[in-house]
N, C-alpha and C positions, 0 to 999 in steps of 0.2 A: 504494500500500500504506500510504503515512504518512498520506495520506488519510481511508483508509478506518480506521484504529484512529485518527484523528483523530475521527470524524463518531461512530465507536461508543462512544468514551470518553464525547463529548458527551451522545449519548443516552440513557448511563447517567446521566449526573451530572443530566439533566432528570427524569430517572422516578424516581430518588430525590427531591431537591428539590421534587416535585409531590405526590410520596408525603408527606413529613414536614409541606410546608406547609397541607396539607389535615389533615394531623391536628392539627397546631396549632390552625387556623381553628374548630374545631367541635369541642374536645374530648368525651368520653361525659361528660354527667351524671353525675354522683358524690353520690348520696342522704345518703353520710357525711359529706362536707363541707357538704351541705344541711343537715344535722341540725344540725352543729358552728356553720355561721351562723344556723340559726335560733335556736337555745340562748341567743347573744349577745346578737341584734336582737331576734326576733318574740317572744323569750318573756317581755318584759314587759307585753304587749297579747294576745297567743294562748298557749292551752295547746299546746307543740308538740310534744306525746307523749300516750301513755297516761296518765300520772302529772303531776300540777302541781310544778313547783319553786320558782313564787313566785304569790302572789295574781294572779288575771288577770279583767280585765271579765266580768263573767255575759253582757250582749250582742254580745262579738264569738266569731265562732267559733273553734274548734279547729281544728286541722289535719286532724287523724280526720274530723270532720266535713266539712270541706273536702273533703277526698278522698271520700269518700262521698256527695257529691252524684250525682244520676244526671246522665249525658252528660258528667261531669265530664272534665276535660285538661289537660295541660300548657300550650299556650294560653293555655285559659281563663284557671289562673291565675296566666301571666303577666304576662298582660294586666290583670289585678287589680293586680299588684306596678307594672310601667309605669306603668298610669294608675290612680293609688291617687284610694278610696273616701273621704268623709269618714266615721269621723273617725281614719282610716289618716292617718299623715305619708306625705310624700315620703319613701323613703330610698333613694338613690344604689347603686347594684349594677352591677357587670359582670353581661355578658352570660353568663358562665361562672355567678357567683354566681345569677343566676336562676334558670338552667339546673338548677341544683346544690339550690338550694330544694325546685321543683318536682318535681322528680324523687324528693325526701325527702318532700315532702308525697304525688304520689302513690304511694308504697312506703306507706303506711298505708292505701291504701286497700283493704278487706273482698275477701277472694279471692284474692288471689293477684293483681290486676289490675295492679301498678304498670308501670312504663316500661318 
């Protein structure tokens, strides 16, 4: 019997601890913190809204436009941010932070289509 609410206590303490650490591992994208880091970082090289808040290159794109490429994804453009374009710098992000971009850049995009 001391067994047996031994081995069930157990089993509970594993189905929680699996639960929580899986949600840790892979939080949901969060487009608002995407926005808030873009704001910071991208918005001195991309327009990353509707509206400009400071002067930005005429040849790099916007975010609107980014998202509105056709076959466009999250992916694709993280794989942009990973292995940046010249004349993109390098810049350092968690895996979260990407996540968190992305998912702000596609929330712009035309229809309803975001993540």
């Amino acid at each position: 019997m001391v067994m047996g609410r031994f081995a069930s206590a157990v089993l509970i303490w594993m189905a929680c601890t699996s639960v929580a650490t899986a949600g840790a591992m892979t939080p949901r994208p969060d487009p608002e913190k995407g926005r808030q880091l873009a704001e910071r970082i991208c918005a001195t090289c991309h327009l990353v809204s509707s509206r400009a808040e400071s002067p930005v290159a005429a040849d790099v794109p916007s975010f609107p436009v980014i998202a509105a490429k056709p076959d466009q994804s999250l992916e694709a453009i993280a794989g942009r941010i990973v292995i940046p374009h010249p004349p993109m710098p390098e810049i350092a992000l968690t895996r979260e932070e990407i996540r968190n971009v992305t998912a702000y850049i596609m929330s712009l995009r035309g229809g309803g289509a975001g993540p």
